[in-house]
N, C-alpha and C positions, 0 to 999 in steps of 0.2 A: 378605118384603121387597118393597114398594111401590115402589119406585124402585132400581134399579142404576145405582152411580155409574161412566162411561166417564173414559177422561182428558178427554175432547174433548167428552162428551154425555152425555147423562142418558135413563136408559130406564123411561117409567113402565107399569108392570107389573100396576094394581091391579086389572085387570076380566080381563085373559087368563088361562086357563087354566093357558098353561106358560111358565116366566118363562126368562129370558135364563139358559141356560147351557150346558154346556163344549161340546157340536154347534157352536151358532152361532160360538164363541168360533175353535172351530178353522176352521168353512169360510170365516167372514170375515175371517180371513188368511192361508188357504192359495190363496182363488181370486186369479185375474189374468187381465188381459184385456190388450191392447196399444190404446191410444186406443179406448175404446168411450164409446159417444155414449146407449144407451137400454137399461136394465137391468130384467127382469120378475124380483120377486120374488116367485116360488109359495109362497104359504100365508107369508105377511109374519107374523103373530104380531102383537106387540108393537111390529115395523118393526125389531129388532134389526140384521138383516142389510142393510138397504136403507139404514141410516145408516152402517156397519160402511164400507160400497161406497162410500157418496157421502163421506167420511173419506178414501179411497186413491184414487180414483179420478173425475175429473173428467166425469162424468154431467151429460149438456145435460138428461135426463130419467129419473125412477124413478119405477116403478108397482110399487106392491106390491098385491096379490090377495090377500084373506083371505076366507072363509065366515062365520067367528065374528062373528057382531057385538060381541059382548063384548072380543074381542082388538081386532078397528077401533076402538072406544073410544079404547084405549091407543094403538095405530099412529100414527091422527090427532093425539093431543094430541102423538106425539115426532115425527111429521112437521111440524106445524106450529112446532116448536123446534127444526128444522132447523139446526145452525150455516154448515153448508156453502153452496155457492153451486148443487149440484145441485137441481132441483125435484125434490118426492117427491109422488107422488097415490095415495092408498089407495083402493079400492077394494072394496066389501063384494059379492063377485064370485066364484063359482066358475070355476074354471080353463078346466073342459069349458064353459061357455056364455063366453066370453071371446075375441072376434073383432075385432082392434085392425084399422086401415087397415094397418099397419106392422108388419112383423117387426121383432124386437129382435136386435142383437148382442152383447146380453150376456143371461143367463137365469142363478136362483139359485134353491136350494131347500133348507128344511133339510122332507123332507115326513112324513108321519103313518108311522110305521112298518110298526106292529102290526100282521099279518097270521091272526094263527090264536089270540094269546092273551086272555085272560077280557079282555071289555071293564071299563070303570073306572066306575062307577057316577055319577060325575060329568057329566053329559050333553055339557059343555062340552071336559073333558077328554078324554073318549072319541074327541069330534069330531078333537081336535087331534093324537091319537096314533094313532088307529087309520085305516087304509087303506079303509075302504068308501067314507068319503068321496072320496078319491083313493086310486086301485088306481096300483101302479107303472105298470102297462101305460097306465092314462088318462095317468098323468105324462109318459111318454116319448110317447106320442103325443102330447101335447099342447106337449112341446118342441120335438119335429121340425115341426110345422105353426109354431111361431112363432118361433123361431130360424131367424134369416138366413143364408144359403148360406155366411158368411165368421166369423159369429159361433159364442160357447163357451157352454154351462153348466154346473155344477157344482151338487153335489148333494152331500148327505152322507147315507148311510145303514148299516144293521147290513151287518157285513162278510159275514155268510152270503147275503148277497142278492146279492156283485154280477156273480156267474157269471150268474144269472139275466136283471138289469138290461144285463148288456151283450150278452147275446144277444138282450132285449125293442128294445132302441137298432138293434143289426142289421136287425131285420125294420123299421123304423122309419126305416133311411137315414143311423143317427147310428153316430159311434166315437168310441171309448174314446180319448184321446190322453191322460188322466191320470189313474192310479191311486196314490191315497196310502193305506197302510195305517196306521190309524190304532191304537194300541197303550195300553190304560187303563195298563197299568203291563208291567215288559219279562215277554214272553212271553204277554200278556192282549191277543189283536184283539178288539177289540170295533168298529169303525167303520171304514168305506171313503170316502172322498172320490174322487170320478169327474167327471172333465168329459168332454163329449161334443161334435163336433164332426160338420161336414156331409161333412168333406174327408176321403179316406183316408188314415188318421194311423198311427203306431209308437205304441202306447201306452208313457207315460214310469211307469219304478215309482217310487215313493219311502214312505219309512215315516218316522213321526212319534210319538215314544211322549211322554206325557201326564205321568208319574208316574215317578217311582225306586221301587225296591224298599220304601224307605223310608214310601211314599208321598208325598214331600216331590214338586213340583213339577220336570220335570227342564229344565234348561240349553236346549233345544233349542225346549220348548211356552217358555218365559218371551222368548226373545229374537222366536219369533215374533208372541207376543202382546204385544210390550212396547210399542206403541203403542196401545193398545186401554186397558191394568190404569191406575188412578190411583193405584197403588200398586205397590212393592216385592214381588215374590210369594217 
């Protein structure tokens, strides 16, 4: 599918690697910010998340950072189809070389996973799921250097990482103030959502399951997503 239809926007998909789905679906309406003014989205994709944000929240500025030239392709043509009033500027930009005048109060990422499994022969795909290109450890240091003293990030990643991740945030000066256990169907973690902050925080739990038994869509992902689907799920 070439295009993913939003209620509010359209996401064209033809030249990225990994097209829009259930990650970005979940962490662009589980993050929140309180009035945030400038939003860095790591490893933008297709711009998915940076429109998802400028949709919910009223951004004077988005930068979205992508490696892929291939996915920039896509980002640019849906940044420049902006409906919103936020500005989006993409950038074909690795993270670790990326030194703005300005830390950001808001920071987003849905990042490359895959740490120890067979790469995808796809050269493109590989880039976009696997961690050599960004190691968690460059990601979290690379949050704590551009996230401002009063601002949030969130992050979505495999649930078996995020002992690891929030002990990487520790040495780095950042915490955990929210962890959402993400759950593919009841009984099945497969995904953590974490935001991390500058300030000494109580990390908040919550869980979020995807799927009924059934695997029908359950009650809980539909009303969160209900502003996002152009349809009935």
């Amino acid at each position: 599918m070439s295009v993913f239809q939003f209620r509010h926007f359209r996401i064209q998909q033809k030249h990225a690697a990994l097209k829009v789905g259930t990650d970005s679906m979940v962490l662009g309406s589980l993050c929140h910010w309180e009035s945030p003014k400038r939003l860095l989205d790591i490893g933008t994709g297709t711009g998915v998340l940076a429109l998802m944000c400028a949709q919910r929240f009223d951004f004077k500025e988005i930068i979205g950072l992508e490696i892929s030239e291939q996915a920039v392709l896509d980002a640019q043509t849906n940044a420049q189809h902006n409906p919103f009033p936020s500005q989006i500027s993409i950038l074909n930009q690795a993270i670790q070389e990326y030194f703005p005048e300005e830390q950001f109060d808001a920071i987003i990422s849905n990042p490359p996973f895959f740490e120890n499994s067979q790469k995808n022969p796809d050269e493109h795909k590989s880039l976009a799921r696997h961690t050599e290109s960004l190691s968690f450890s460059e990601l979290i240091q690379s949050i704590a250097r551009l996230l401002s003293p009063e601002g949030k990030a969130w992050l979505i990643v495999p649930f078996e990482t995020t002992k690891n991740l929030i002990t990487l945030a520790g040495k780095s000066g950042l915490y955990a103030s929210d962890l959402v256990e993400i759950f593919g169907k009841p009984g099945k973690l497969t995904r953590a959502v974490l935001a991390f902050e500058k300030q000494p925080v109580t990390t908040k739990l919550y869980s979020l399951c995807i799927r009924t038994e059934t695997g029908s869509y359950s009650e809980a992902y539909k009303v969160l997503t209900k502003e996002f689907h152009d349809r009935e799920l």
